[in-house]
N, C-alpha and C positions, 0 to 999 in steps of 0.2 A: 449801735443800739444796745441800751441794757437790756439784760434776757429778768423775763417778771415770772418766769416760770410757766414750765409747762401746762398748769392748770388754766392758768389769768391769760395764759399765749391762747389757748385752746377757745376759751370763752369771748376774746376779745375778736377770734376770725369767727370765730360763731355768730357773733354780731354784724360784723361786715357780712358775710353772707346771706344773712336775714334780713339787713336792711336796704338790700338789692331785692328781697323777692315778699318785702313788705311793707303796707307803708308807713307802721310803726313796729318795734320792735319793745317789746314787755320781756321778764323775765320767764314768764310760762313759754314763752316761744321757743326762748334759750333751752330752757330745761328738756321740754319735745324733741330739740334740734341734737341736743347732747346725750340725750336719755340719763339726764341726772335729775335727783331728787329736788325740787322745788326748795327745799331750806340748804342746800347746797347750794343751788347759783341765787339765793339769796344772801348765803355769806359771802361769795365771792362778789355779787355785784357791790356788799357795804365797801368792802375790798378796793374792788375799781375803782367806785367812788373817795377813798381814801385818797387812792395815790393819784389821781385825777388822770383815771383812761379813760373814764365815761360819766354823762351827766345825766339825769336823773329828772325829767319836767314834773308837773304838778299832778302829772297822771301817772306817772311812773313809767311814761316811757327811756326805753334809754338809746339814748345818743351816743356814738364813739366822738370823745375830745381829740383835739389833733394830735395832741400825743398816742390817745387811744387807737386814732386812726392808723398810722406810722407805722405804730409795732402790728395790728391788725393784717395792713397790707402786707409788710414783710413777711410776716408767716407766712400766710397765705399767697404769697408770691413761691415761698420757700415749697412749700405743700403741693402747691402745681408742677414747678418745675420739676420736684424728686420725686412726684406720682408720675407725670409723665415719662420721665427717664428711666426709670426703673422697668414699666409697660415696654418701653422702647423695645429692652435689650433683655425681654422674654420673660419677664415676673407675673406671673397673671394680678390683673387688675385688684382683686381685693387683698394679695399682701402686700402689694405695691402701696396701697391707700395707708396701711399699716404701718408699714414700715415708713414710709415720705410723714409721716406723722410723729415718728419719735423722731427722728433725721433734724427735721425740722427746727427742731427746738433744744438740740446741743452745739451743732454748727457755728462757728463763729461769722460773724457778714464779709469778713476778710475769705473766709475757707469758699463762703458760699461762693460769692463774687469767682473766684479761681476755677472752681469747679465748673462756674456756669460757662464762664469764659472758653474754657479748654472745650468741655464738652458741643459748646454751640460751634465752634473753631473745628473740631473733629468729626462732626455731623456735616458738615458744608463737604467735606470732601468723597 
């Protein structure tokens, strides 16, 4: 997976999120969801829509593209697994969130894959 950076990473699980607990997703959702200023993820949505992670209907909803989706879910696969892990082996919960948050988005899919591997392998036992 190419990494789109930490911001565009951030906004595009923001969206996957939101369009699990909504039944459309606007920009003002994102901005509420992220606590960022409304002409902020309005640059970044031209952004998305640039590089095609997300589409844009005649109302302005937005849609994650399947590429959009892809990288969406991976973070956000990555964000769960290293919140959880982290809770596991005694981080309290909010620098757990924290830190699975930068984690998330320098990792390569090769390192992740390794670490998940080992770790779900050494939890079994």
């Amino acid at each position: 997976m190419q990494h789109y950076g930490e911001s565009l990473e951030d906004y595009l699980e923001a969206i996957l999120v939101l369009s699990g607990q909504l039944p459309v997703v606007r920009s003002v959702d994102v901005a509420s969801y992220l606590g960022y200023s409304k002409p902020s993820v309005s640059h970044a949505v031209k952004l998305m829509v640039e590089q095609q992670l997300i589409e844009l209907d005649h109302s302005k909803c937005i849609r994650l593209s399947e590429l959009g989706k892809q990288v969406a879910e991976e973070t956000y696969q990555r964000h769960v697994f290293f919140s959880s892990m982290l809770e596991a082996i005694g981080v309290p919960r909010d620098i757990a969130q924290e830190d699975a948050c930068r984690i998330e988005h320098v990792i390569s899919q090769q390192t992740f894959e390794a670490i998940k591997a080992f770790y779900e392998k050494n939890e079994a036992r």
